[in-house]
Backbone bond lengths (Angstrom), bond angles and torsions (degrees), N, CA, C in turn:
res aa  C-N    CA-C-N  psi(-1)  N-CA   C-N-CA  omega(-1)  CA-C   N-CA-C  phi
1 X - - - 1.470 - - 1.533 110.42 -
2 X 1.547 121.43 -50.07 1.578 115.70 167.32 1.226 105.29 -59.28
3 X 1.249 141.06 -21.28 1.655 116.52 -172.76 1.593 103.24 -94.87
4 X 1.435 120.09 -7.17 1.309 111.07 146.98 1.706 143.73 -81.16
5 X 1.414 87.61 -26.83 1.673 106.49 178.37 1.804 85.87 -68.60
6 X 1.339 130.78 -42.23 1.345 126.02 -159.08 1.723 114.85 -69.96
7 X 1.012 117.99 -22.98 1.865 139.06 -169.58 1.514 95.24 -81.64
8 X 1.439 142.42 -25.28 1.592 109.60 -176.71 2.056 98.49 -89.31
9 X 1.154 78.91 -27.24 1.834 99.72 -178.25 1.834 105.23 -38.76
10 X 1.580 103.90 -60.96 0.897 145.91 -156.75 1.681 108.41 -76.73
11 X 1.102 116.24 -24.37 1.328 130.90 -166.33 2.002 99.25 -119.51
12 X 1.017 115.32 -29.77 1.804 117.83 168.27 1.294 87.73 -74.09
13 X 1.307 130.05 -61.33 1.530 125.40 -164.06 2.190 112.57 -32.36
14 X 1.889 84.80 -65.98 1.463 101.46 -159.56 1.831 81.04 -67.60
15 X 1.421 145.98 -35.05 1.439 128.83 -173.10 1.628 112.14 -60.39
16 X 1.342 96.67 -23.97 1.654 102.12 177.86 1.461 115.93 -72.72
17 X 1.226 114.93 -44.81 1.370 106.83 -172.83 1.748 108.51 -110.54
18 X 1.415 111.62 12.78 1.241 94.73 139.67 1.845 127.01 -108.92
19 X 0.926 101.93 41.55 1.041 113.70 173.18 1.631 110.45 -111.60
20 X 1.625 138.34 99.95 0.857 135.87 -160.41 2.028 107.79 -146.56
21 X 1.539 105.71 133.41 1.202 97.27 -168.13 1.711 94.11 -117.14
22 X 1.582 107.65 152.78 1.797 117.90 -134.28 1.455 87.48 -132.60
23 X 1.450 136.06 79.30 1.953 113.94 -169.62 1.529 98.31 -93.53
24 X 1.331 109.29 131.15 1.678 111.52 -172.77 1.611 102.65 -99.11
25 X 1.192 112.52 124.58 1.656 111.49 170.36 1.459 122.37 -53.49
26 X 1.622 112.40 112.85 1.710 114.35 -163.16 1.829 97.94 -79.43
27 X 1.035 113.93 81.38 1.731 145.75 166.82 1.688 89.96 -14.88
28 X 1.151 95.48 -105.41 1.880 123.80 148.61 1.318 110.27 32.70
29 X 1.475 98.66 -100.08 2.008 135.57 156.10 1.528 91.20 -22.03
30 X 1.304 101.08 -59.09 2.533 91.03 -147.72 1.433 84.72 -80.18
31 X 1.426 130.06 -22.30 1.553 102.26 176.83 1.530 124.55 -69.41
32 X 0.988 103.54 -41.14 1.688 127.57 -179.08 1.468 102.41 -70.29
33 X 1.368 122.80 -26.78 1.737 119.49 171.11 1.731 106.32 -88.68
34 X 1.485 118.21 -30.38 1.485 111.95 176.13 1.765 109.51 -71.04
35 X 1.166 110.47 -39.59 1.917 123.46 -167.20 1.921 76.57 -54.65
36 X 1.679 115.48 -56.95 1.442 96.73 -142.22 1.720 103.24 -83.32
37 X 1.362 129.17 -6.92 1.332 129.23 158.93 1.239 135.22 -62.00
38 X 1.835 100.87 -40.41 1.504 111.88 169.26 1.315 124.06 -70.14
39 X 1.404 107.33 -40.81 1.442 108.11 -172.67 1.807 106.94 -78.55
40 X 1.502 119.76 -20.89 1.371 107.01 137.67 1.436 149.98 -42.85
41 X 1.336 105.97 -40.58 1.678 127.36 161.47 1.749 104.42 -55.55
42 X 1.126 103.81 -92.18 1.829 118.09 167.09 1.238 137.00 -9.49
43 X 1.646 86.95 -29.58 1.998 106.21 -157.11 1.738 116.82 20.18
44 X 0.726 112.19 -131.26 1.616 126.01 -160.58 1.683 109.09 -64.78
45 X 1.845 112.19 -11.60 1.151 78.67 163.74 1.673 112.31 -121.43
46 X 1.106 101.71 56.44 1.675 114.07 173.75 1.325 109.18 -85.87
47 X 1.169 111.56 133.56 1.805 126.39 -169.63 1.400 128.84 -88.65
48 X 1.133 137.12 100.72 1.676 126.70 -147.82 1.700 106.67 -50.59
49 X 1.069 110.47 149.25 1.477 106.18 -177.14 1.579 105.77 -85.19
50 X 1.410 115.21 151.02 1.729 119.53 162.13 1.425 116.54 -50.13
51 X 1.494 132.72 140.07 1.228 125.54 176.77 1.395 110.18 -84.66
52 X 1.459 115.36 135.20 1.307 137.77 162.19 1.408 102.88 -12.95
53 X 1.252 108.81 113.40 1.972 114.41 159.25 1.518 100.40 -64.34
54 X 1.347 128.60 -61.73 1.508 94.67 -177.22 1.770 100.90 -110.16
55 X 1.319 104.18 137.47 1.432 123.26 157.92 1.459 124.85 -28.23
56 X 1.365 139.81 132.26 1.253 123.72 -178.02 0.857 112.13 -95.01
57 X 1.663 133.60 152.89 1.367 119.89 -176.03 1.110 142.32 -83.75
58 X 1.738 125.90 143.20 2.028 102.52 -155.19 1.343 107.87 -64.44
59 X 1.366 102.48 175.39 1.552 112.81 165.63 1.256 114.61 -77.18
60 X 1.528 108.76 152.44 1.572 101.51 171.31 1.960 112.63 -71.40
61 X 1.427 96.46 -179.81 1.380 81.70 171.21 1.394 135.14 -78.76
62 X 1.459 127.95 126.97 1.450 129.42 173.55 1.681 97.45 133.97
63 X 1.325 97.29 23.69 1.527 111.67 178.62 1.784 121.25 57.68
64 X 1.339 117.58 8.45 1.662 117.44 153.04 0.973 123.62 -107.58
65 X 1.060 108.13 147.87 2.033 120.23 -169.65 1.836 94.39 -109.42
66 X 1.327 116.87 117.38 1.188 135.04 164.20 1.424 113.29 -103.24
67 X 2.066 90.42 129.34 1.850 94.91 176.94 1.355 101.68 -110.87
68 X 1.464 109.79 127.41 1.538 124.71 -172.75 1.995 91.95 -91.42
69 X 1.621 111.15 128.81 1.671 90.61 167.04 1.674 96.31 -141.00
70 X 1.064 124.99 137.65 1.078 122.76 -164.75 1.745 123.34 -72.31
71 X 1.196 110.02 150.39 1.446 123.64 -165.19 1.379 107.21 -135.33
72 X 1.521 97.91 125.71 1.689 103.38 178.85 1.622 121.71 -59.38
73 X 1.767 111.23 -19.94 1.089 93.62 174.10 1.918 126.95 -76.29
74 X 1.357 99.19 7.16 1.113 92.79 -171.94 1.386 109.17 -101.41
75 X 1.013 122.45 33.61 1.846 137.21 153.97 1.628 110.16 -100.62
76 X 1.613 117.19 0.28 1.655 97.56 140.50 0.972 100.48 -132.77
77 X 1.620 130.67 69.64 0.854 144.72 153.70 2.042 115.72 60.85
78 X 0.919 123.87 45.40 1.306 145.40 163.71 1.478 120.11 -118.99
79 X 1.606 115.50 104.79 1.199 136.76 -143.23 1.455 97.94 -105.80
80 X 1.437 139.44 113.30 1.414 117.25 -168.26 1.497 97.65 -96.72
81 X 1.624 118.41 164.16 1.807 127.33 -155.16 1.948 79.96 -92.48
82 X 1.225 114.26 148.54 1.403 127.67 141.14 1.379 122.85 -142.68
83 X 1.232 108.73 161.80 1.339 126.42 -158.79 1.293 114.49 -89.98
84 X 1.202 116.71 115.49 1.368 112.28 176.89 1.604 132.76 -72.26
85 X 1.082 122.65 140.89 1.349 141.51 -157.82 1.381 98.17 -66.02
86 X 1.639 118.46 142.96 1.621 119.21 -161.80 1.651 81.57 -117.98
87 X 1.521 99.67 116.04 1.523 117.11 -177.70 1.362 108.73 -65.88
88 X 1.506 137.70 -3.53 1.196 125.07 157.06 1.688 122.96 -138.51
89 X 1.005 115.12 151.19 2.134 109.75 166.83 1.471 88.25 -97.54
90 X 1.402 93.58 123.38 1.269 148.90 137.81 2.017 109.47 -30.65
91 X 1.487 106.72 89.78 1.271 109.67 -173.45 1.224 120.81 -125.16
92 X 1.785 118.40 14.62 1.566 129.20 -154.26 1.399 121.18 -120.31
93 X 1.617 100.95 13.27 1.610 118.37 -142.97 2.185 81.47 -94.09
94 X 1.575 91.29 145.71 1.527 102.89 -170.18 1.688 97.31 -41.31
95 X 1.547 107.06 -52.63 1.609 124.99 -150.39 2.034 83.40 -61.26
96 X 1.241 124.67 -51.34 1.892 109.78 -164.34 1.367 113.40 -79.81
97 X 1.667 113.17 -24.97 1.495 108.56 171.30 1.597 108.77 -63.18
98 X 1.513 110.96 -34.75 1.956 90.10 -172.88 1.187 97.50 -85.02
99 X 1.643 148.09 -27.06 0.959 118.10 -170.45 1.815 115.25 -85.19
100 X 1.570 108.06 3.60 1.523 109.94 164.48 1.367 104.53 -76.84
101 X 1.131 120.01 -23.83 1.661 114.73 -171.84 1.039 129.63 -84.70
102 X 1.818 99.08 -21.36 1.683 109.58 154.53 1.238 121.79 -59.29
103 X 1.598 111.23 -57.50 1.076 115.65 172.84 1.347 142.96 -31.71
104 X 1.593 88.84 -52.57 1.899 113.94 176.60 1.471 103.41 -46.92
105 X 1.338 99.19 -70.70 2.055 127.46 178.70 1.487 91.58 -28.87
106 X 1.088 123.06 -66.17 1.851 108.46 -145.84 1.706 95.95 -84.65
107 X 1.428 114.41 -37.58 1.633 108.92 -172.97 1.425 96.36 -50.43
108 X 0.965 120.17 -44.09 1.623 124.02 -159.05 2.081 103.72 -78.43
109 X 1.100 98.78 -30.27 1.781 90.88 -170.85 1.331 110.76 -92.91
110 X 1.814 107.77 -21.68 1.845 103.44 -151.52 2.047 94.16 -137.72
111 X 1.308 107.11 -21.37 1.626 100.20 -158.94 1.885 91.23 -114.36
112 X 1.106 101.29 -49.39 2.131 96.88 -174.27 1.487 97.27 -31.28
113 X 0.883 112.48 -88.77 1.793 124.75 -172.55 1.526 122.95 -20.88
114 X 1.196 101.30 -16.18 1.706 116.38 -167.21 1.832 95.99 -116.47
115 X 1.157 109.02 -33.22 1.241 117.72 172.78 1.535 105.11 -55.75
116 X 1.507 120.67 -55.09 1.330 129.49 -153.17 1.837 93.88 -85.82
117 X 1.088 131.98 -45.39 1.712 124.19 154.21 1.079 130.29 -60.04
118 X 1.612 115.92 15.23 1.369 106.71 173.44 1.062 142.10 92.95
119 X 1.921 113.80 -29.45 1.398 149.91 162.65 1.846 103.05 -17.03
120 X 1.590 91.66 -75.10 1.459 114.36 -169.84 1.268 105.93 -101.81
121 X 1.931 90.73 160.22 1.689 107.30 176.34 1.005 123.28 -139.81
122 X 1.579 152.35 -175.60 1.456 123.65 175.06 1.386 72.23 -104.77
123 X 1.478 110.19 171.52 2.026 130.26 -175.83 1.285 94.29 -120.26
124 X 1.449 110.88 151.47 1.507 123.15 -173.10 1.899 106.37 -58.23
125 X 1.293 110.23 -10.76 1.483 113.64 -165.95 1.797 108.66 -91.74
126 X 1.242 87.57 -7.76 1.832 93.18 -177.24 1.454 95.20 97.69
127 X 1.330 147.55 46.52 1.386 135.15 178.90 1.783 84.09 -140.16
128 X 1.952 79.54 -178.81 1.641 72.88 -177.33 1.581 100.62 -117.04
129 X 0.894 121.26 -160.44 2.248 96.66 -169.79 1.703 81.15 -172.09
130 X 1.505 107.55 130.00 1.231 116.83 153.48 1.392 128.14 -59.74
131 X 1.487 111.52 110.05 1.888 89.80 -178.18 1.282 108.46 -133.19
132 X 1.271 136.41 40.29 1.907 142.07 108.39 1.459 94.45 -141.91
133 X 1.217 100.03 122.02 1.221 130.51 129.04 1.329 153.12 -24.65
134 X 1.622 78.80 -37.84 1.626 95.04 -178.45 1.318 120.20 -78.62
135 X 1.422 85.63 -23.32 2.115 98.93 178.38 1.081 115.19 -57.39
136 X 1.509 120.42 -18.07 1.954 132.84 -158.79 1.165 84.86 -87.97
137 X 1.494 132.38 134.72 1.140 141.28 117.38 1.786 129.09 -3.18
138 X 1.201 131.16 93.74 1.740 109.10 -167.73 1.460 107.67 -39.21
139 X 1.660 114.70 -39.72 1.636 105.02 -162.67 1.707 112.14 -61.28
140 X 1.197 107.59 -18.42 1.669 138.92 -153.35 1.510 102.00 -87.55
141 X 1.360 120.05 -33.02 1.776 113.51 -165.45 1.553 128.60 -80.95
142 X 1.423 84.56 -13.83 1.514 92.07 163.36 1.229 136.18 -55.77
143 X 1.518 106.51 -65.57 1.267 140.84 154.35 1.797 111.28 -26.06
144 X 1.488 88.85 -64.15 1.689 88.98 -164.80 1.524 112.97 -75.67
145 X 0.969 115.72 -24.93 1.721 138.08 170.39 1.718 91.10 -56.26
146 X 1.425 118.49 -59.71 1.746 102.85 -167.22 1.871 93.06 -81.15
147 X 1.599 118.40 -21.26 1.725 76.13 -174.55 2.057 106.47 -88.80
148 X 0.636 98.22 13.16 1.646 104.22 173.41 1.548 101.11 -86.13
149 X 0.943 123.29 -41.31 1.468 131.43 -151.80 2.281 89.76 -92.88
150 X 1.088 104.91 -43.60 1.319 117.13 165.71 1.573 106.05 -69.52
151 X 0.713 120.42 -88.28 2.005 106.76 173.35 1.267 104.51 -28.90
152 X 1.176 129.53 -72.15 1.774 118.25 -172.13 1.646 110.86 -23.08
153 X 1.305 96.81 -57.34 1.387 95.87 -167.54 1.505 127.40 -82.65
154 X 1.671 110.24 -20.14 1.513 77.39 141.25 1.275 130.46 -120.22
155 X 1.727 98.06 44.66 1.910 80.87 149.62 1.415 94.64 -81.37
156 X 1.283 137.65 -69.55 1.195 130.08 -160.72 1.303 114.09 -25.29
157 X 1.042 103.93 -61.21 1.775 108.92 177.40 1.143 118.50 -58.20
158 X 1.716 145.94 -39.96 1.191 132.97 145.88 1.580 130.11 -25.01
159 X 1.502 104.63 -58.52 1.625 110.61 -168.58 1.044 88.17 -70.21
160 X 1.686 157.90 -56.30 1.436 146.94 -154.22 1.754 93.40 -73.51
161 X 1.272 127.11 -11.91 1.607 116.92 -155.59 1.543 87.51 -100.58
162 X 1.705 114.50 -54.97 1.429 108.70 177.01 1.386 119.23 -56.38
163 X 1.421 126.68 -12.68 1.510 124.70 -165.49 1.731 95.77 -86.53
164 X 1.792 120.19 -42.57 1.543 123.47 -164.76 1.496 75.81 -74.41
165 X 1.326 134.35 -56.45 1.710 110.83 -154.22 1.824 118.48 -53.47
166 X 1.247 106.55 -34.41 1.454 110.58 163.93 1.229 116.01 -63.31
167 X 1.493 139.50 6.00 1.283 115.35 -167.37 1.524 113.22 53.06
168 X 1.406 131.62 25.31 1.326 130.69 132.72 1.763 148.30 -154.80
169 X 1.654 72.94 112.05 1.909 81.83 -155.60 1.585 114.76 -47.17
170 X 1.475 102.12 -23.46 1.711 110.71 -157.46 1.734 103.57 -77.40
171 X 1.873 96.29 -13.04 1.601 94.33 167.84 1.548 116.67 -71.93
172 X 1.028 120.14 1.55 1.556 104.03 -169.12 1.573 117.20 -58.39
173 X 1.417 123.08 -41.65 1.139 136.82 -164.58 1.433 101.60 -60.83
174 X 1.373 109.35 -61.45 1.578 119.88 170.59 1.959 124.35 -49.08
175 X 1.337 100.21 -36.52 1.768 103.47 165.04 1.136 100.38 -71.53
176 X 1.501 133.13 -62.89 1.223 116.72 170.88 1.337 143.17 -1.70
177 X 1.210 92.19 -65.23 1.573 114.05 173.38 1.594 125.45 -78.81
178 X 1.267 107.98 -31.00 1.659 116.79 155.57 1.281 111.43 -51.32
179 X 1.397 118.89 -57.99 1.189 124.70 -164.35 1.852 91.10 -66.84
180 X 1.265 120.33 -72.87 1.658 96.42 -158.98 1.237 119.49 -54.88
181 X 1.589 135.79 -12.54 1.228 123.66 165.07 1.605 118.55 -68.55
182 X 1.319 103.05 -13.50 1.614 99.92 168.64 1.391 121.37 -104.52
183 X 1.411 120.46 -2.40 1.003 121.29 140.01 1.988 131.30 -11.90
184 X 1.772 69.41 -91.43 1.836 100.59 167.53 1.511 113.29 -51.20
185 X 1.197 100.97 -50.08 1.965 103.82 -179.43 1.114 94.79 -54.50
186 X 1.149 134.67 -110.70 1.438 145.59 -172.91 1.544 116.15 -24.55
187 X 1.303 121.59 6.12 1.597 132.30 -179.64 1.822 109.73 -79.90
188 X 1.379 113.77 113.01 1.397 118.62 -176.43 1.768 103.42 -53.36
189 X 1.485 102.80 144.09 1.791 105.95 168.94 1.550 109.38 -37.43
190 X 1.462 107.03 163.42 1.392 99.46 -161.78 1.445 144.48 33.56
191 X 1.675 123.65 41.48 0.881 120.78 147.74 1.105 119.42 -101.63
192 X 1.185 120.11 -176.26 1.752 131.63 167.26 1.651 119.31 -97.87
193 X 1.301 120.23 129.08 1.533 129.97 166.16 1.612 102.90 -149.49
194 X 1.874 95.18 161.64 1.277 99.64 -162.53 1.955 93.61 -108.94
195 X 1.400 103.82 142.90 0.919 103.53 152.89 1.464 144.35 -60.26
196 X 1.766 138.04 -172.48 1.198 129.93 -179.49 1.393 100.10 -59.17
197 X 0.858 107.74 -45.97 2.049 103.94 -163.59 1.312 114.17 -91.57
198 X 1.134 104.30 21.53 2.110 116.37 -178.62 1.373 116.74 83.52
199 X 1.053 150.47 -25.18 1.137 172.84 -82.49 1.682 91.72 -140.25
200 X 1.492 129.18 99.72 1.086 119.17 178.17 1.472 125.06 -102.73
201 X 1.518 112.92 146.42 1.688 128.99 -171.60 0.976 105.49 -122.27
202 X 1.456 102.65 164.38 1.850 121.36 172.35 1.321 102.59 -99.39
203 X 0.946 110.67 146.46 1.803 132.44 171.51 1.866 99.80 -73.03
């Protein structure tokens, strides 16, 4: 009789934990939301990006793209829930437009110019990183030392701001990283960015 009273117990249990929801980072979306932030920052001299070698895949209809991946429990018929993919990042929120506008403002008054001598680079981390020095003017390093140090922070603060506006903070690391490859993409000829392994090039 307990090993029957024990089987509905036993069977809510295993429905509970196979029941598991899977949210996949929409790759895609944060590129197409970083291209259109940066090349806001950049303005006019932002560089069209290369098109995608492979195509991303459409959405189904009603504008979400669902990834089905298979699960052993579903050969006795226990279907686990996943989350469907949010067809866009979220880039319009009061808090990322002003801190693009900071951004825009200082690239344009205090950092472009240093960009175009070589001074500066974007860093594989999404920041921007002094890499000679020597190019700065002495009267000049002050200055450019705090607006670098001022851009750093809010990129930082952007990618953590765009990650809470999606409803997911744990994306930040991953925008992060979108974002510094578009960094470099969007980097006018003759600038400087660093590759994956630090290793910095000219455009």
């Amino acid at each position: 009789m307990r090993r029957l009273l024990g089987m509905p117990v036993i069977a809510a249990l295993a429905l509970t934990a196979c029941v598991t929801i899977n949210v996949y980072f929409p790759a895609a979306e944060a590129k197409e939301a970083a291209k259109e932030f940066v090349d806001k920052v950049l303005g006019e001299d932002a560089q069209p990006s290369q098109p995608e070698s492979t195509p991303a895949p459409a959405p189904k209809p009603g504008g979400m793209a669902m990834r089905v991946k298979f699960d052993p429990l579903m050969l006795i018929g226990i279907a686990p829930a996943y989350a469907q993919d949010q067809p866009d990042i979220n880039i319009k929120t009061p808090a990322i437009q002003a801190i693009q506008a900071r951004m825009k403002s200082r690239f344009d008054s205090s950092l472009r110019k240093h960009f175009d001598a070589g001074a500066l680079g974007f860093a594989n981390n999404g920041e921007v990183k002094v890499r000679d020095a020597s190019k700065i003017g002495l009267s000049d390093r002050v200055g450019v030392n705090q607006a670098v140090a001022d851009q750093n922070r809010d990129a930082k603060a952007v990618y953590r701001e765009i990650a809470v506006a999606n409803n997911h903070p744990e994306w930040e690391a991953q925008i992060r990283g979108v974002f510094a490859r578009q960094w470099a993409d969007s980097a006018k000829g003759g600038w400087w960015y660093q590759d994956a392994g630090g290793s910095w090039k000219q455009k």
